[in-house]
ROFI-325830 format. One record per atom (N, C-alpha, C): atom name; residue in one letter; x, y, z. Coordinates in Angstrom, 1 decimal. Atoms other than C-alpha are relative to their C-alpha. Layout:
<nodes>
("CA", "A", (X, Y, Z))
...
</nodes>
This chain:
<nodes>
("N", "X", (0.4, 1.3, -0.6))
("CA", "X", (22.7, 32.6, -7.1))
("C", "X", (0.0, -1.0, -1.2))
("N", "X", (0.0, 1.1, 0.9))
("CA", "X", (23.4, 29.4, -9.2))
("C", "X", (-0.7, -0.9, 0.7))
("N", "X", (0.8, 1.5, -0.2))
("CA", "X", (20.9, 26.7, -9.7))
("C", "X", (0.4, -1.0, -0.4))
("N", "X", (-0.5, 1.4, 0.6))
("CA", "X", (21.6, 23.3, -9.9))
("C", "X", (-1.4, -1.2, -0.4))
("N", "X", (0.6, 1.1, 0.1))
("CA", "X", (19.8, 20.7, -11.3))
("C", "X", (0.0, -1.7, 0.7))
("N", "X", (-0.2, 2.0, -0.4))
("CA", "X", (19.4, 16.7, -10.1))
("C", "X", (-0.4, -0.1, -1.0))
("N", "X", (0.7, 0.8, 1.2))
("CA", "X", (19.2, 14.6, -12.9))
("C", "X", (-1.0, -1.1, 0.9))
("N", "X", (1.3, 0.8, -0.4))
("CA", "X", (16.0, 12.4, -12.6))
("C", "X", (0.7, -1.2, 0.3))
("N", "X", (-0.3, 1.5, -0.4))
("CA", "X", (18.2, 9.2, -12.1))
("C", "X", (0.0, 0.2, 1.7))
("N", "X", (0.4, 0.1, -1.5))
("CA", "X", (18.8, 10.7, -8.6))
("C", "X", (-0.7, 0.6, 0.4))
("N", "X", (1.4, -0.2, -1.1))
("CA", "X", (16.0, 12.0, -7.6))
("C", "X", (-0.6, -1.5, 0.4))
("N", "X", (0.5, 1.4, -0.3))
("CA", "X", (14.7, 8.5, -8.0))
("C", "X", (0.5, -0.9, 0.8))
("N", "X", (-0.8, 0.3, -0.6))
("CA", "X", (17.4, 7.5, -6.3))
("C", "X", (-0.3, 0.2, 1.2))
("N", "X", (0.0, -1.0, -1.7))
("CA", "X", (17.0, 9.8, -2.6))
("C", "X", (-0.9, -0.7, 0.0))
("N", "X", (1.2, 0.1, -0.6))
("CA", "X", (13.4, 9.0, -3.0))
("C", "X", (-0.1, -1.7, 0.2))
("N", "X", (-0.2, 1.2, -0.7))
("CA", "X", (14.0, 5.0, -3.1))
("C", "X", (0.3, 0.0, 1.0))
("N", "X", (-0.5, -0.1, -1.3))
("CA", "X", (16.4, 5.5, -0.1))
("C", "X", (-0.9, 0.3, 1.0))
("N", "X", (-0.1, -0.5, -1.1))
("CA", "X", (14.4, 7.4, 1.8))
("C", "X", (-1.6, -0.8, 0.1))
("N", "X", (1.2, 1.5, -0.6))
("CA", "X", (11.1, 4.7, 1.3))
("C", "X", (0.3, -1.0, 0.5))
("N", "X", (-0.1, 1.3, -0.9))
("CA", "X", (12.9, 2.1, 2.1))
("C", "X", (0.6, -0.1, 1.3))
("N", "X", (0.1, -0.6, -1.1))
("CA", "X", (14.2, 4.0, 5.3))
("C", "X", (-1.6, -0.1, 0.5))
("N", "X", (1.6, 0.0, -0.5))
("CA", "X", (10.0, 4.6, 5.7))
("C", "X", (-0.2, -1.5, 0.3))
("N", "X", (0.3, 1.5, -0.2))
("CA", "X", (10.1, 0.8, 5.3))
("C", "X", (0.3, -0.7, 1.2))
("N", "X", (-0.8, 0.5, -1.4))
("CA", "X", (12.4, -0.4, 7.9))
("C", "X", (-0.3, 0.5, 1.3))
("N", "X", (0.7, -0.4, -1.4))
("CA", "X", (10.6, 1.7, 10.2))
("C", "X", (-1.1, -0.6, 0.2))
("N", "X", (0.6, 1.0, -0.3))
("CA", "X", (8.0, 0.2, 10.0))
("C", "X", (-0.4, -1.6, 0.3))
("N", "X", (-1.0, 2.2, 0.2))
("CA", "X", (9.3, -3.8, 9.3))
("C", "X", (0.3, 0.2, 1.9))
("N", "X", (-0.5, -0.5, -1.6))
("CA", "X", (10.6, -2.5, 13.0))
("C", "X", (-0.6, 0.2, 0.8))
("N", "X", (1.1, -0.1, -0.9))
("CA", "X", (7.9, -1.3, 14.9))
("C", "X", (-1.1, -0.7, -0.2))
("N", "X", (1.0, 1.7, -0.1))
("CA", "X", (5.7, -4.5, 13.7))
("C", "X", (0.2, -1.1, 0.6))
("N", "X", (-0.9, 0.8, -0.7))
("CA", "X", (8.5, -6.4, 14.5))
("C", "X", (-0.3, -0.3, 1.5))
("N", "X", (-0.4, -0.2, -1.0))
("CA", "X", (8.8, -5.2, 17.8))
("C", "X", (-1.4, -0.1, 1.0))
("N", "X", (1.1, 0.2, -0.3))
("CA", "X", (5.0, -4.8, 18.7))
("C", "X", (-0.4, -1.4, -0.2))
("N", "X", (0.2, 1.4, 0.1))
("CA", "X", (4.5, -8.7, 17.6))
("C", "X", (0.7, -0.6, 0.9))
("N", "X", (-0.8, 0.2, -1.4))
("CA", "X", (7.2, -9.2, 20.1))
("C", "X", (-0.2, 0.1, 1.1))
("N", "X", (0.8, -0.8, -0.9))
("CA", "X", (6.0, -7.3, 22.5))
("C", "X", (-1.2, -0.9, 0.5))
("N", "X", (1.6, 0.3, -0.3))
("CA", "X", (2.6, -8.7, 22.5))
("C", "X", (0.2, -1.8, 0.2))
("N", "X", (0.6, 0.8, 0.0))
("CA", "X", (3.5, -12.2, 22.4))
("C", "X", (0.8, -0.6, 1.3))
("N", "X", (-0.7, -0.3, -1.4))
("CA", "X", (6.5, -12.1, 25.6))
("C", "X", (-1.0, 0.3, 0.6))
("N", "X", (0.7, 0.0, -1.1))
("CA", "X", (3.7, -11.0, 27.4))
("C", "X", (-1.0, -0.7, 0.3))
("N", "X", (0.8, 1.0, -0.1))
("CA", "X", (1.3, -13.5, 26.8))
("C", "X", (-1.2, 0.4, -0.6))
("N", "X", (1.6, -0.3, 0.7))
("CA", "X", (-1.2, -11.7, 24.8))
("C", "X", (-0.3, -1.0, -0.9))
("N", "X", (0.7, 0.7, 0.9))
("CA", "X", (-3.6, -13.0, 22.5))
("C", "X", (0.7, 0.7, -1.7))
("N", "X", (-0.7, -0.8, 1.0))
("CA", "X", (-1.3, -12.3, 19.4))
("C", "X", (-1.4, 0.0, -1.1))
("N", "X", (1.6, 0.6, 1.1))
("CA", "X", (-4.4, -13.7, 16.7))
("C", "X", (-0.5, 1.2, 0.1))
("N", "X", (1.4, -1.3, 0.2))
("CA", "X", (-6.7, -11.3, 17.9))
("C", "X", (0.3, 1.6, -0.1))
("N", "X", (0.0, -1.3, -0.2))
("CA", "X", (-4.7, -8.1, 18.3))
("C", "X", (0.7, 0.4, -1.4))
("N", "X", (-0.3, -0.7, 1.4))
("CA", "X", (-3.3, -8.3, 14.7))
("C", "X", (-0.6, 0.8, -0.9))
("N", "X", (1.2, -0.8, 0.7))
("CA", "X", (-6.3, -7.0, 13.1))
("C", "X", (0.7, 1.6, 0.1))
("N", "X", (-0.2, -1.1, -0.6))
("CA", "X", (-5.6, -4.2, 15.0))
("C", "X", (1.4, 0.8, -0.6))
("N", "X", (-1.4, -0.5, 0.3))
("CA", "X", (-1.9, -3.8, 14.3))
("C", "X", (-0.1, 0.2, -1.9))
("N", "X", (0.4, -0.5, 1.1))
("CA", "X", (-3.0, -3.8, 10.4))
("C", "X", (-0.7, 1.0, -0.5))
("N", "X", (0.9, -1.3, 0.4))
("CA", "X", (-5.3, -1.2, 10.4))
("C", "X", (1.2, 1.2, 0.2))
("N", "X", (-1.2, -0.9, -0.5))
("CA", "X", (-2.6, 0.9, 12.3))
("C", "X", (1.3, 0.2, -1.5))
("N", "X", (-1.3, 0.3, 0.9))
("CA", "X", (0.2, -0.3, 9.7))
("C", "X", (-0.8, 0.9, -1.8))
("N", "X", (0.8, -0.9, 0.9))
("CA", "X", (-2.7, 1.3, 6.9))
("C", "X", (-0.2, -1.4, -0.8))
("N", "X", (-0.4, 1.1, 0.5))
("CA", "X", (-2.6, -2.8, 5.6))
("C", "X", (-1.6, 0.0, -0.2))
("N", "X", (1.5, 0.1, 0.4))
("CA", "X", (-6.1, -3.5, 3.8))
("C", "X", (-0.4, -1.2, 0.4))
("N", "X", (0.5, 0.9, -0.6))
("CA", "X", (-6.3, -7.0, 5.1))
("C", "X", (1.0, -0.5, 1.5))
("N", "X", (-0.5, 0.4, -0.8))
("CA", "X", (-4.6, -8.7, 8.3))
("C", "X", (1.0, -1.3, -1.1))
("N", "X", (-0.4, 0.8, 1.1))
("CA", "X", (-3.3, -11.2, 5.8))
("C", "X", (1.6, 0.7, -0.5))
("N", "X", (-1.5, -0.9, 0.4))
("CA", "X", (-0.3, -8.4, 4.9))
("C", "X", (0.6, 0.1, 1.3))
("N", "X", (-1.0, -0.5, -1.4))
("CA", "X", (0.6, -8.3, 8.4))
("C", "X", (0.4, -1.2, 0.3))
("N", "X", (-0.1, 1.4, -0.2))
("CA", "X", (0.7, -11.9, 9.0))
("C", "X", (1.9, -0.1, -0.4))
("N", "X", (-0.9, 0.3, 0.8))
("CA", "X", (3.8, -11.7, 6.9))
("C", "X", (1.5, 0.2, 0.7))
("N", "X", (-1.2, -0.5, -0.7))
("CA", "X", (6.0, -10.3, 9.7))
("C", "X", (0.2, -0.8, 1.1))
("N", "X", (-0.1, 1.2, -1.4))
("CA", "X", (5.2, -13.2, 12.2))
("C", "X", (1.6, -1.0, -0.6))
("N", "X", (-1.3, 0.4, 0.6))
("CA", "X", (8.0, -15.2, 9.9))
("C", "X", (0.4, 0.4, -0.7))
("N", "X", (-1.1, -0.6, 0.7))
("CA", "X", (10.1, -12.7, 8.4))
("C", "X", (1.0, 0.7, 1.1))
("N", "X", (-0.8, -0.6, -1.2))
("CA", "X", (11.8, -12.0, 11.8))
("C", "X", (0.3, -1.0, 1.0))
("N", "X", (-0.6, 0.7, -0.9))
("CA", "X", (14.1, -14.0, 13.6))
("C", "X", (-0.3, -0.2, 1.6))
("N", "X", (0.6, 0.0, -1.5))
("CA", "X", (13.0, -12.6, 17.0))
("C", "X", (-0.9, -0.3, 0.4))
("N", "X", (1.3, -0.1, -0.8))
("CA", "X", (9.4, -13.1, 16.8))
("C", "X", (0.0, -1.7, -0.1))
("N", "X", (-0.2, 1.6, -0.1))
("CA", "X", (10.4, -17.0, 15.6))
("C", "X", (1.0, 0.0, 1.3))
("N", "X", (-0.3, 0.2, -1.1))
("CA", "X", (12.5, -16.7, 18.8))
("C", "X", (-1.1, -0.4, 1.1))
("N", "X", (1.8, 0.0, -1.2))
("CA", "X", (9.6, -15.5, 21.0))
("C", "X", (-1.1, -0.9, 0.0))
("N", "X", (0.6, 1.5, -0.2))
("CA", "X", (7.3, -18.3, 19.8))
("C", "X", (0.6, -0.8, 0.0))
("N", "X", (-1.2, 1.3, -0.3))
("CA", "X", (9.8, -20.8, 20.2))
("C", "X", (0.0, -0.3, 1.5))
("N", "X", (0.0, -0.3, -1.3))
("CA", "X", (9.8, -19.5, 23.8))
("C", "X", (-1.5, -0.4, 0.8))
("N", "X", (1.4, -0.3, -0.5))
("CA", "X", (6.3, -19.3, 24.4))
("C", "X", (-0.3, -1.4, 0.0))
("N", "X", (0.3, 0.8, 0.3))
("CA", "X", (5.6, -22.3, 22.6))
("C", "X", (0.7, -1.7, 1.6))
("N", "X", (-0.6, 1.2, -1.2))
("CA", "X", (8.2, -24.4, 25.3))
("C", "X", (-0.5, 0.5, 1.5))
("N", "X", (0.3, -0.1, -1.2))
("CA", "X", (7.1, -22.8, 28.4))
("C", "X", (-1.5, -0.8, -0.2))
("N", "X", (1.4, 1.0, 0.3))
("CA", "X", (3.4, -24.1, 26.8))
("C", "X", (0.2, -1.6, 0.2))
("N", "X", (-0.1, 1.6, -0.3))
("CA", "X", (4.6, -27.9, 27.0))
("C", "X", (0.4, 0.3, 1.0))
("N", "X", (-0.6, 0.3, -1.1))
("CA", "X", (6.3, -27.1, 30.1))
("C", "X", (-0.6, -0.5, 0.8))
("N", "X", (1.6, -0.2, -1.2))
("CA", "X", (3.4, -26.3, 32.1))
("C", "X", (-0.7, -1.6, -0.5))
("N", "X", (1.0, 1.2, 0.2))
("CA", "X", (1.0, -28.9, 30.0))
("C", "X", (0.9, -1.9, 1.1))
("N", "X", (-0.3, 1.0, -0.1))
("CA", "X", (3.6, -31.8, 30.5))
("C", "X", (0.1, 0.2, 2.2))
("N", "X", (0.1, -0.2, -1.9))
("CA", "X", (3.3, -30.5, 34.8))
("C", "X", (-1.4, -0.4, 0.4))
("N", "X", (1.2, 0.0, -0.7))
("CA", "X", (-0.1, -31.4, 35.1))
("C", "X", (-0.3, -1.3, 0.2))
</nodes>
């Protein structure tokens, strides 16, 4: 049986890759949950706490960060935001 060595450049290498894989999963499933929660009309504010603890995030302040770093969830308020004047400007 022959052993082979990795040189340390790639190990360092796989293991970047495969954190920033860990990363995008999660960028993803915050993404998607902030989505989620604000299409349906939740109270986004108050359930972020929540979604930081989950994410392992020491303040809500780190999570905040994914409200504008994602095109979709600036969709989704954009959405939210115009059906809100729709209604107000109906009354």
């Amino acid at each position: 049986m022959v052993r082979t060595s990795v040189p340390a450049s790639n190990r360092w290498t796989a293991n970047a890759c495969r954190l920033s894989r860990d990363r995008d999963r999660r960028h993803g499933f915050a993404v998607e949950r902030l989505r989620a929660w604000q299409e349906a009309g939740a109270n986004v504010q108050a359930l972020v706490p929540h979604l930081a603890v989950y994410l392992g995030h020491v303040s809500p302040r780190e999570t905040y960060w994914y409200l504008s770093a994602s095109p979709e969830l600036l969709n989704a308020a954009a959405r939210s935001f115009e059906t809100f004047t729709q209604s107000k400007g109906a009354q």
